[in-house]
C-alpha positions as CSV (number, residue, x, y, z in Angstrom):
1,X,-71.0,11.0,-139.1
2,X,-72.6,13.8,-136.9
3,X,-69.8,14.6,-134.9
4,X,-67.2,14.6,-138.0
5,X,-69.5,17.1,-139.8
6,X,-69.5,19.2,-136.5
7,X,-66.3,19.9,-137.1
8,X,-65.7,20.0,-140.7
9,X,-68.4,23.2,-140.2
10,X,-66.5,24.9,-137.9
11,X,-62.8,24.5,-139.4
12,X,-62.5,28.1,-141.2
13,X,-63.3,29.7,-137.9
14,X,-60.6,27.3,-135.8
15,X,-58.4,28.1,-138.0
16,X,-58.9,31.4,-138.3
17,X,-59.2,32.3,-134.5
18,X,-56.2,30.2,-133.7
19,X,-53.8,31.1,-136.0
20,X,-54.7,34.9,-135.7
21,X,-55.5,35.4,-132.2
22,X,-51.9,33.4,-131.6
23,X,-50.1,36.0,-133.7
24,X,-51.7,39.3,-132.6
25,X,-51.5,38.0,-129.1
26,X,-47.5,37.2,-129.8
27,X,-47.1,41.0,-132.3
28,X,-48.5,42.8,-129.4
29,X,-46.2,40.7,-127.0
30,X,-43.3,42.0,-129.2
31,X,-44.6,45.6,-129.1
32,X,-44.5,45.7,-125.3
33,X,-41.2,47.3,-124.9
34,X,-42.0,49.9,-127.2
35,X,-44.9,51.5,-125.3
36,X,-43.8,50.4,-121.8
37,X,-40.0,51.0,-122.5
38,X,-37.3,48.4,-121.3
39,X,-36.7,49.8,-117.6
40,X,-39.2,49.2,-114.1
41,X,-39.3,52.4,-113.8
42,X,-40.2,53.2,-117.0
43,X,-42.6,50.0,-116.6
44,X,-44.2,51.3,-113.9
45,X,-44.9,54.5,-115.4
46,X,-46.7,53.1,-118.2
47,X,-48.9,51.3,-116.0
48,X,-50.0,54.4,-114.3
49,X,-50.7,56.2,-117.2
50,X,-52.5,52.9,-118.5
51,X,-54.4,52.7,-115.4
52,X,-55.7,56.7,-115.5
53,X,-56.7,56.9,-119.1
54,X,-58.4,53.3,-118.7
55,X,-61.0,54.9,-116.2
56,X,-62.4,57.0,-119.0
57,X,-63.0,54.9,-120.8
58,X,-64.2,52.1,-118.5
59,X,-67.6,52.4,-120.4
60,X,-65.9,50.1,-123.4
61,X,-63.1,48.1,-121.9
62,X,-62.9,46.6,-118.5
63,X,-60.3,48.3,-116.0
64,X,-56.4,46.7,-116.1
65,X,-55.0,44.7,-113.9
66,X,-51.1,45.5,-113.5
67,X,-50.8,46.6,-116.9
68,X,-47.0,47.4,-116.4
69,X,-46.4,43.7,-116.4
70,X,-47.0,42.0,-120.2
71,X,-50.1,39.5,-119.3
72,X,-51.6,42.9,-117.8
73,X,-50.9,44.9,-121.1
74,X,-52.3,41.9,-123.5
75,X,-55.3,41.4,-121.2
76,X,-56.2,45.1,-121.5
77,X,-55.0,45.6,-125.1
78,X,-55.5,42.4,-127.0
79,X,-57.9,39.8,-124.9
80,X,-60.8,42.4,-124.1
81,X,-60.9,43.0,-127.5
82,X,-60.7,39.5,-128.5
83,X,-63.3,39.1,-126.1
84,X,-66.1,41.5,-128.4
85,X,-65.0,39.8,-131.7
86,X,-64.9,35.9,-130.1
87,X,-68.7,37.1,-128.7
88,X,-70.1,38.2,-131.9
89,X,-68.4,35.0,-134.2
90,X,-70.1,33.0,-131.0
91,X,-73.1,34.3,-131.7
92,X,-73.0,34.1,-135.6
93,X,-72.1,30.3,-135.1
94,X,-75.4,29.9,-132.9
95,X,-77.7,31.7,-135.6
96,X,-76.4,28.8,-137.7
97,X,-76.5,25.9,-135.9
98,X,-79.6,27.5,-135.0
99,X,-81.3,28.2,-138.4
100,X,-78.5,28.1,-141.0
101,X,-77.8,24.5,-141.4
102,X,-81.6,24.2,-142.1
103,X,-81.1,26.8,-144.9
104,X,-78.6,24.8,-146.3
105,X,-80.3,21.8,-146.2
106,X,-78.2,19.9,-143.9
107,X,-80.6,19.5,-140.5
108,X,-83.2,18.0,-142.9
109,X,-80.7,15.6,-144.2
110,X,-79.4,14.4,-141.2
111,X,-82.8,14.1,-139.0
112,X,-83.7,11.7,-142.7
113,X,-80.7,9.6,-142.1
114,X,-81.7,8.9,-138.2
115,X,-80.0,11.5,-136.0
116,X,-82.4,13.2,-133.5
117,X,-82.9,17.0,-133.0
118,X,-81.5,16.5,-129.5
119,X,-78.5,14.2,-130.6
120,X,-78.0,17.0,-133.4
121,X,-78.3,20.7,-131.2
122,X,-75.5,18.5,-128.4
123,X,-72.9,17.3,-131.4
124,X,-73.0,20.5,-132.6
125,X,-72.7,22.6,-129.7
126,X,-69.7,20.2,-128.4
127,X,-67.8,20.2,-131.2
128,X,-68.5,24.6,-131.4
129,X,-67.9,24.1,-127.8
130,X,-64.2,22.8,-128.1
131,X,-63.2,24.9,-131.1
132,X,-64.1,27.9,-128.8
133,X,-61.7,26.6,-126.1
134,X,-58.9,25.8,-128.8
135,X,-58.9,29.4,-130.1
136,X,-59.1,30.7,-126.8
137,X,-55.7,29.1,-125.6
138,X,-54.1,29.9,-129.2
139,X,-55.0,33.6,-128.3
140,X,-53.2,33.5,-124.6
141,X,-50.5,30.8,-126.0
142,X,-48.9,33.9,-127.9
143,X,-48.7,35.8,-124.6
144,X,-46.6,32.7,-123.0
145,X,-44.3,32.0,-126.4
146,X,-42.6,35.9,-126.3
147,X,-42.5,36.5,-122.9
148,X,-39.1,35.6,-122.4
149,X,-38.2,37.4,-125.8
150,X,-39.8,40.5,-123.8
151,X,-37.9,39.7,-120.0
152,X,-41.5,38.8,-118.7
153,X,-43.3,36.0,-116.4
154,X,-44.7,33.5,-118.7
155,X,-47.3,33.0,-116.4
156,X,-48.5,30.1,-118.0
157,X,-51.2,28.7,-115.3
158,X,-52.6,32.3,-115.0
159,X,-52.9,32.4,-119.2
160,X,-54.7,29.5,-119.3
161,X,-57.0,29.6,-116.6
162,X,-58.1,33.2,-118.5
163,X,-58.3,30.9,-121.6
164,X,-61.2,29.2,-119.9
165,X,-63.3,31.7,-118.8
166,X,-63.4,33.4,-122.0
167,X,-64.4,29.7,-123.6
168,X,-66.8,29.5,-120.9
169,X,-68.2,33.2,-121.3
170,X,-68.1,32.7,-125.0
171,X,-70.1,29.5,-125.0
172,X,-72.5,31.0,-122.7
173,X,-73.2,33.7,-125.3
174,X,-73.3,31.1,-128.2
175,X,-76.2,29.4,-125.9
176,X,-78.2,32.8,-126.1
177,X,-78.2,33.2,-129.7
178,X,-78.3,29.3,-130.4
179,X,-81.6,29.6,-128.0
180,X,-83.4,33.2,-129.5
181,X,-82.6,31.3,-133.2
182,X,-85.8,28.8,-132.7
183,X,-88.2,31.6,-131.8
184,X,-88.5,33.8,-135.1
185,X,-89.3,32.5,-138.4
186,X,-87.0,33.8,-140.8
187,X,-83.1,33.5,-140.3
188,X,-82.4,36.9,-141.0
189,X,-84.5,38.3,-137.9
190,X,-82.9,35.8,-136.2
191,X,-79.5,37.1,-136.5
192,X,-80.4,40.4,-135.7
193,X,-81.7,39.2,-132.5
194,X,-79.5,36.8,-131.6
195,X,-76.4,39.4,-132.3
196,X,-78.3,42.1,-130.9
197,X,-79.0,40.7,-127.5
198,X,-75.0,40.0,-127.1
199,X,-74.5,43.6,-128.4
200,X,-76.7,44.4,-125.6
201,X,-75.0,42.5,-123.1
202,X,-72.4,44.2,-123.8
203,X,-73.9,47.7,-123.3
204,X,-75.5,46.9,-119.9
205,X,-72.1,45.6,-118.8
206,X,-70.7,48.9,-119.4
207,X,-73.4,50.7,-117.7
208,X,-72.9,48.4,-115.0
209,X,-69.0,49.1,-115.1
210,X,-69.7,52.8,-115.1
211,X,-72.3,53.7,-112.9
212,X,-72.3,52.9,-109.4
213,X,-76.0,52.9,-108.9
214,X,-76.7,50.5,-111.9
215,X,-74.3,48.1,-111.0
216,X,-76.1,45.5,-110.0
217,X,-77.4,45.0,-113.5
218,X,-73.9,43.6,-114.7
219,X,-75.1,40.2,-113.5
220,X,-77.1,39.4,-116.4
221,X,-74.4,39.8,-118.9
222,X,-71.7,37.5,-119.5
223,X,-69.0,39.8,-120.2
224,X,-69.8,40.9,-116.4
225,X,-68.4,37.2,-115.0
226,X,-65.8,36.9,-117.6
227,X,-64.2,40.0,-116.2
228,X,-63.6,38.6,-112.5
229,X,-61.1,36.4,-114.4
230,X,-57.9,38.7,-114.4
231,X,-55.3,35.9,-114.2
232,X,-53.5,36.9,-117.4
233,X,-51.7,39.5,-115.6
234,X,-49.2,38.2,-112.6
235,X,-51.1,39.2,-109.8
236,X,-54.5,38.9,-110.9
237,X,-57.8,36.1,-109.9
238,X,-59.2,33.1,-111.4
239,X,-62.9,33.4,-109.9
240,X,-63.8,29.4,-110.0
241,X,-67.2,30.3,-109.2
242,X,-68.0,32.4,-112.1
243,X,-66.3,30.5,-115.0
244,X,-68.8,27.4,-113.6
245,X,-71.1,29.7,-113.9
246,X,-70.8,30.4,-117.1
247,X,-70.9,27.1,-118.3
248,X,-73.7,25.8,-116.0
249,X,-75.4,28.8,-117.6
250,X,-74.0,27.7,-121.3
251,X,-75.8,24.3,-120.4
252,X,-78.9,25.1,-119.2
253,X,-79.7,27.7,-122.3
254,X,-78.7,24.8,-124.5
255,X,-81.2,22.4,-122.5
256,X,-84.0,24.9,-123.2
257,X,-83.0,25.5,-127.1
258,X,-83.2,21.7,-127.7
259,X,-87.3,21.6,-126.7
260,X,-87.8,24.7,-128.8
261,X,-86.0,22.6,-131.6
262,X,-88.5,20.1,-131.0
263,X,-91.7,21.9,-130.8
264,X,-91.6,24.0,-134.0
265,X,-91.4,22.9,-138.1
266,X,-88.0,23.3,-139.8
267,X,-88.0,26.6,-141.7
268,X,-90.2,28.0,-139.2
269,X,-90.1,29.9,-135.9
270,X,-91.0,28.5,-132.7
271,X,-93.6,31.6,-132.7
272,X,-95.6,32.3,-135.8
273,X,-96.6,35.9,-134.6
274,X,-98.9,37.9,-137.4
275,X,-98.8,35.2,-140.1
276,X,-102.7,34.5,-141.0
277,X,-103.7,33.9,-144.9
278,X,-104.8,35.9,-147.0
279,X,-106.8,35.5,-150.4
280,X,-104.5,34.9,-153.4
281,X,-102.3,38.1,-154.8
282,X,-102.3,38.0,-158.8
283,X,-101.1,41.5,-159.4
284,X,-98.0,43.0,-158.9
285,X,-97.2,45.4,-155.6
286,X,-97.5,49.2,-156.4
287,X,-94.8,49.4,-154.3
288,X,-92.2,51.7,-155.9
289,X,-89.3,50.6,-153.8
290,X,-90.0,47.2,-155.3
291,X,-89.7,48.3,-158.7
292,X,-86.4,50.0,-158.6
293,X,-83.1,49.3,-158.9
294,X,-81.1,48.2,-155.8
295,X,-84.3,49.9,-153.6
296,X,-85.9,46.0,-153.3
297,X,-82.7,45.6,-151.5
298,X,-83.2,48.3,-149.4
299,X,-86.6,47.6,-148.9
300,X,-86.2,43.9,-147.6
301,X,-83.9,45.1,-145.3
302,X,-85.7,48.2,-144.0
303,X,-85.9,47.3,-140.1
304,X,-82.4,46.1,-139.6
305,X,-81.3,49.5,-141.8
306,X,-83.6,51.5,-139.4
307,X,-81.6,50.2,-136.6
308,X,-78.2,50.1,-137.8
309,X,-79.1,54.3,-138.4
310,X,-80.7,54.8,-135.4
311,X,-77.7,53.0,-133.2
312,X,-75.0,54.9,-135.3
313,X,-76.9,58.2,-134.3
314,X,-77.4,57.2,-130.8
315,X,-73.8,56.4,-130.1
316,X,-72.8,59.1,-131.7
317,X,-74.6,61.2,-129.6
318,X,-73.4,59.6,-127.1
319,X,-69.5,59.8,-127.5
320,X,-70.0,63.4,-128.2
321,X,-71.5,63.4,-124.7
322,X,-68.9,62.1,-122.7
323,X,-65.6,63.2,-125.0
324,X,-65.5,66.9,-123.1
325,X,-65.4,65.2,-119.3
326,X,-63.0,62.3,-120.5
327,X,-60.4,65.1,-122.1
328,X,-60.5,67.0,-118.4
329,X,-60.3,64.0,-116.4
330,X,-57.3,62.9,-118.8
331,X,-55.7,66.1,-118.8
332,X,-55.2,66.6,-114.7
333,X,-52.0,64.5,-115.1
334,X,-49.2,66.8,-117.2
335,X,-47.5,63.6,-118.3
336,X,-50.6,62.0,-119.3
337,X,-51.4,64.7,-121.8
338,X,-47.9,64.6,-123.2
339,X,-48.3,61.2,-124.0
340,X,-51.7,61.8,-125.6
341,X,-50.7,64.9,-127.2
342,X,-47.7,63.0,-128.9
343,X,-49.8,60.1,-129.6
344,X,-52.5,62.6,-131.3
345,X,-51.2,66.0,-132.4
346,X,-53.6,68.6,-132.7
347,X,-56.2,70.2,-130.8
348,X,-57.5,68.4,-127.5
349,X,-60.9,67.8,-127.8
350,X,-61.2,67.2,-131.5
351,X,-58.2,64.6,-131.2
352,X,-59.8,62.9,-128.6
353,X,-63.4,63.2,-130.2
354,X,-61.6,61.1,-133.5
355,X,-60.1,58.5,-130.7
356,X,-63.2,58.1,-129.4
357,X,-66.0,58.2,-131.9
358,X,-64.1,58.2,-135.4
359,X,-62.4,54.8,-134.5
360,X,-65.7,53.0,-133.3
361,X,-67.6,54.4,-136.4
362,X,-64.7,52.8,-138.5
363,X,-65.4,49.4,-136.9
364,X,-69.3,49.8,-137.1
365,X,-69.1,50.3,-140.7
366,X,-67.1,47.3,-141.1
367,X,-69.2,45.3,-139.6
368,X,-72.1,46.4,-141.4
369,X,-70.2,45.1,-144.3
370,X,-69.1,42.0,-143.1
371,X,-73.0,41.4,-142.6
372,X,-74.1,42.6,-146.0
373,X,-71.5,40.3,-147.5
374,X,-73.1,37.6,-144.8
375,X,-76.4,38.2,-146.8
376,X,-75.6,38.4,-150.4
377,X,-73.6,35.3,-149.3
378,X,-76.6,33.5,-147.9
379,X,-78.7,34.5,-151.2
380,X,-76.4,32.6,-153.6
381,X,-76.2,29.5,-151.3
382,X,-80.5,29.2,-150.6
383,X,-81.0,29.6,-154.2
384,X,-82.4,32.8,-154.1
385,X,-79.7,34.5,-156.8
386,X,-80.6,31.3,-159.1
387,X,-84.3,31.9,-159.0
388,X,-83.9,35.7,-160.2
389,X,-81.1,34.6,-163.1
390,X,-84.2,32.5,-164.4
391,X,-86.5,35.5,-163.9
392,X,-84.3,36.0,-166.4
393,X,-82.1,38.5,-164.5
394,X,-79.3,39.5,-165.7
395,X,-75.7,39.0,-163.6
396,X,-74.4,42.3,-164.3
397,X,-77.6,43.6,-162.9
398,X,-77.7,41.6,-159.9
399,X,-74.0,43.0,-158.7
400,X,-75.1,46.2,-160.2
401,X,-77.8,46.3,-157.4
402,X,-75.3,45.2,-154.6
403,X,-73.4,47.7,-155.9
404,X,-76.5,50.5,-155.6
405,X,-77.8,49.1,-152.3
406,X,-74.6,49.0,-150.3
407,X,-73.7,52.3,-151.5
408,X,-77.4,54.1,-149.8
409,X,-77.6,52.0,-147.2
410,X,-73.9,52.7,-145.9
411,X,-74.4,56.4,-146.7
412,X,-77.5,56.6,-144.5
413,X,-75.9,55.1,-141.6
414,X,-73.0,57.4,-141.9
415,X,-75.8,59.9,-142.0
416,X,-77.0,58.9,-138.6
417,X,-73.9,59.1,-136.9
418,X,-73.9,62.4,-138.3
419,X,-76.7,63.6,-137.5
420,X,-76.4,62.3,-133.8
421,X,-72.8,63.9,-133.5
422,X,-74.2,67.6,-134.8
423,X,-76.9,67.2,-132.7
424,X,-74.7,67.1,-129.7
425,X,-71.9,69.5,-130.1
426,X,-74.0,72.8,-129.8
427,X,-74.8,71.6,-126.0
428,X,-71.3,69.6,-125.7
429,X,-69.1,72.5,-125.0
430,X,-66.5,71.0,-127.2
431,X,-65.8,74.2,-129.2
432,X,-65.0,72.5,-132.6
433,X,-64.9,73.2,-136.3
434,X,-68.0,72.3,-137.7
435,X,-66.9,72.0,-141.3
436,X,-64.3,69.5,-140.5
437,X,-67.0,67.2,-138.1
438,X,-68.9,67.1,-141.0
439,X,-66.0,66.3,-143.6
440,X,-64.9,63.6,-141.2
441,X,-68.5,62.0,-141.2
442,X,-67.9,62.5,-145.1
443,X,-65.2,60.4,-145.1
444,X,-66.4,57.5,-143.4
445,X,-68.0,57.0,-146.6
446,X,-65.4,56.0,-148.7
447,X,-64.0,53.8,-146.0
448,X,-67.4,51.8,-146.0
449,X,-67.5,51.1,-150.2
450,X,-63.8,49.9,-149.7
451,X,-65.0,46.9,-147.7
452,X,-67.9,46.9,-149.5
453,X,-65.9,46.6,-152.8
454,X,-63.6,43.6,-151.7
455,X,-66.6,42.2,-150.5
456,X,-68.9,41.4,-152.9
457,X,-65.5,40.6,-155.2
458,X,-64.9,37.6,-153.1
459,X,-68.8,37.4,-152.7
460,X,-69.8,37.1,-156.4
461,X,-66.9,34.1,-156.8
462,X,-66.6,32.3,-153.7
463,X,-69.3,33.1,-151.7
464,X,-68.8,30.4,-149.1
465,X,-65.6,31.7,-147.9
466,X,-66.2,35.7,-148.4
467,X,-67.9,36.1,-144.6
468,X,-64.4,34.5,-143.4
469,X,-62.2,36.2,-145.9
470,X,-64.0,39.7,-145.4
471,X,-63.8,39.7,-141.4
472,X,-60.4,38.3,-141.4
473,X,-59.2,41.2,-143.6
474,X,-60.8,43.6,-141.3
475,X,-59.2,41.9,-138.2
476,X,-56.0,42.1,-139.9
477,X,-56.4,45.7,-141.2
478,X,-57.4,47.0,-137.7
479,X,-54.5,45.5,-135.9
480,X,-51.8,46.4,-138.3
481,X,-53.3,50.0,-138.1
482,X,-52.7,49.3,-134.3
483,X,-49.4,47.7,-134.4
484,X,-47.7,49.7,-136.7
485,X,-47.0,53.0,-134.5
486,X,-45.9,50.6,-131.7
487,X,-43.2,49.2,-133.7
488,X,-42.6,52.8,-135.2
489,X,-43.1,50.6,-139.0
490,X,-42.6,52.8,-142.5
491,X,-45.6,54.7,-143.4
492,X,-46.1,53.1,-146.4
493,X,-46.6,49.9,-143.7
494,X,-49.0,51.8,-142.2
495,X,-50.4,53.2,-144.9
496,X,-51.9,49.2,-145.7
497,X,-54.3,49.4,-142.8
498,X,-57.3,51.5,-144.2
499,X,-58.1,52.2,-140.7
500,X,-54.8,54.3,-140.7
501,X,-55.7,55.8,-144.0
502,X,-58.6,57.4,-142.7
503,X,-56.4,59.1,-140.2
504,X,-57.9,62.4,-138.2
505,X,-59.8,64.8,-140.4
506,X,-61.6,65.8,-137.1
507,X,-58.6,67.5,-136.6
508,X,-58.1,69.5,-139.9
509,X,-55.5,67.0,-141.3
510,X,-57.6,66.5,-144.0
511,X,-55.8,64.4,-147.1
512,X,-58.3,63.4,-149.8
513,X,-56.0,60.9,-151.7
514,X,-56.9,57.9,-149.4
515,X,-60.5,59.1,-149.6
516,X,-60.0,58.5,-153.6
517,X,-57.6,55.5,-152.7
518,X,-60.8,53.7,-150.8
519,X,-63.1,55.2,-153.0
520,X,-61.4,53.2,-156.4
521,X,-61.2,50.1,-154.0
522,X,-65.1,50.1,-154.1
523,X,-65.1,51.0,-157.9
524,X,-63.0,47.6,-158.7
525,X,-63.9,45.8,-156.1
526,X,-67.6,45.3,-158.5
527,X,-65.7,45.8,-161.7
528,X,-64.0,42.6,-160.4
529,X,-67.6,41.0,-159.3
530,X,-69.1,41.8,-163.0
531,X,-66.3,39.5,-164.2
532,X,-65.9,36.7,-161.9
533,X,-70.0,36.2,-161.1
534,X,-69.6,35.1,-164.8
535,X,-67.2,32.5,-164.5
536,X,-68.5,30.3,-161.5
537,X,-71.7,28.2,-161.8
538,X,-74.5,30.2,-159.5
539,X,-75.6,26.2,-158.4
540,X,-72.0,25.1,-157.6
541,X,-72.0,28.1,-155.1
């Protein structure tokens, strides 16, 4: 019964992973001749330029491996990006295994009907475990299927053997989150820490990656032994040693997560750290935040808010930093810079600085999203949205309150990337307009109630299925913003990515219809939740 229910749990994200990561893999096959052009020379060229802008920006994506051939180009465009979003759905799926199934009420039903806490953390890390290997071949299988549409090796062994050491790197990073889940008590902090420690894997692999001294740092990060597999690309290594690794690795985190399971109550953390009681409260907090519309919302979630901010602003700072000495490294090659400069019209550095920074603040903001739509989510299903309807609450001023919260809290981290970008360009040397940094930051805005809006839509009927929906529209949106230039599509095609809506107000191309566009997106997006929260029953969530 176990190992069925394993499975059944985990068939939105096969699905999901399979299908898409075969059909982005196989759209950017198709797009190959249109960057790299149909010719060797022209091939070859490509691959140069490829290979110098890649060193720039070596701090985010791993270098290329003969990225004139297709498996080169989809292993630097497609898989190291599949990589990041396989990692954090990894580590989402350990959080619950971890802790959500106990919200839900499944762990305590199946340790009641005999299964033990051991026989439970294996079945369902197998069964995570093979759905991670299935999506990971779907995303290289699209590679193999239009490679002879695109005169290319299939390279078939090579795509495979890739396909294993991202399952293996992948599970390995499931093991770390399924293993920091038993040690807080509340599943919220646990999916901050469990997502944050990948997040920082990540980080201290492209330090690693990036600075020669600090190298030898690299080793503690999975991403690090996951890049010593290049075999995608004709040409490249399957390192044997590291993919065994991995999963020795995978193993041995899950051998040490299965005591903590053990040891501590369900509900609770393995460490009860500053719980001690306290003499009966019988008056209400003095708290104003508590008292005010969407602020409670705000309130409960003050330390992950504090650190989405205080990231944005750092790594805003931090592209800034680096944007001035990536345009001149970029810029020693003539042909280079007419490829950039035809790829991204307008002045150097402030084109560059919207490549850079705008397009990773579009993704953060996303994310934060896809996470508040995780939460509300998670309130319907523990019973928590029931409990204030009896208060009585009100629907319309439960989605009233998402409505207020998501709009401050993605305002304020908007603010901190701000606020960490203006810091930075006095001593940057970048030389740009400050009143179109700070209408770009503006925009960011809108883009963030858009997803916000079609979130809690889907949230406030089908919560179940809105984390899934949500993420998968924000795959597909990204991508299609990606794709469509490549296959030189209408602009109304375009024009359905809102990551291409934003387009580069950095630059002074400033349009404020899609700003309007995104910002009525948000507006019916919990029009539409007022309605439909009223037409589902809250228990039947």
């Amino acid at each position: 019964m176990i190992g069925w229910s394993a499975w059944r749990l985990h068939r939105r994200g096969l699905i999901g992973f399979s299908v898409g990561g075969f059909l982005i893999s196989f759209f950017y096959g198709a797009a190959f001749q249109q960057a790299a052009g149909t010719s060797a020379s022209s091939q070859a060229a490509f691959g140069r330029s490829i290979s110098l802008v890649a060193k720039q920006f070596a701090f985010l994506i791993p270098l290329p491996v003969h990225p004139e051939t297709l498996g080169g180009y989809e292993q630097y465009k497609w898989l190291s990006g599949a990589i990041v979003v396989m990692m954090l759905w990894a580590g989402l799926a350990g959080v619950g295994i971890g802790r959500g199934d106990e919200d839900r009420g499944l762990t305590a039903e199946w340790i009641a009907s005999g299964v033990s806490r051991t026989r439970l953390v294996l079945a369902r890390s197998a069964a995570f475990g093979l759905v991670l290997l299935i999506a990971c071949i779907a995303s290289v299988l699209g590679i193999v299927a239009i490679a002879p549409a695109v005169h290319q090796d299939p390279n078939v062994a090579g795509e495979i053997l890739k396909a294993l050491s991202m399952a293996a790197g992948l599970f390995a990073g499931y093991a770390i989150a399924l293993l920091i889940s038993q040690v807080p008590a509340e599943r919220q902090t646990a999916t901050a820490l469990g997502v944050g420690a990948l997040v920082l894997l990540l980080m201290v692999n492209g330090i690693a990656d990036t600075i020669d001294s600090a190298s030898w740092i690299g080793v503690v990060s999975p991403f690090h032994w996951m890049e010593r597999t290049s075999s995608a690309a004709p040409g490249g290594t399957f390192d044997l040693g590291a993919t065994v690794g991995l999963a020795v690795a995978a193993a041995a985190l899950i051998g040490a997560a299965i005591p903590a399971f053990r040891l501590r109550d369900l509900g609770s953390g393995l460490f009860t750290w500053g719980r001690r009681t306290r003499a009966s409260v019988r008056v209400a907090s003095r708290n104003l935040m508590l008292h005010l519309p969407s602020t409670e919302g705000l309130w409960e979630q003050r330390v992950g808010l504090a650190v989405w901010v205080f990231a944005t602003l750092l790594l805003g700072a931090l592209m800034v930093s680096v944007t001035k000495s990536v345009a001149d490294a970029l810029f020693t090659d003539p042909a280079l810079a007419a490829v950039f400069q035809n790829a991204k019209p307008g002045p150097v550095y402030a084109s560059l600085l919207g490549f850079i920074w705008f397009g990773i603040a579009l993704l953060l903001l996303a994310g934060y999203a896809v996470v508040q739509v995780s939460r509300w989510s998670a309130q319907d299903q523990d019973g928590r949205v029931e409990m204030l309807l009896s208060a009585p609450v009100s629907r319309t001023r439960v989605v009233i309150e998402r409505a207020l919260e998501f709009a401050v809290a993605s305002l304020l981290i908007v603010l901190g990337g701000y606020i960490g970008v203006a810091a930075k360009l006095p001593t940057a040397g970048l030389n740009l307009d400050a009143g179109h940094v700070f209408t770009a930051s503006a925009l960011l805005w809108p883009f963030a109630l858009a997803f916000g809006g079609l979130g809690v839509a889907v949230a406030s009927r089908w919560p179940r299925i809105a984390v899934p929906l949500l993420a998968a529209f924000a795959v597909v949106e990204y991508f299609l913003g990606d794709l469509a230039p490549l296959f030189r599509l209408p602009d109304w095609v375009a024009n359905l990515s809102v990551f291409h809506l934003y387009g580069t107000p950095v630059t002074g191309s400033i349009s404020w219809t899609p700003a309007l566009s995104m910002t009525l997106v948000f507006l019916v997006g919990f029009g539409a939740a007022l309605v439909l929260v009223r037409r589902r029953d809250v228990s039947s969530a």
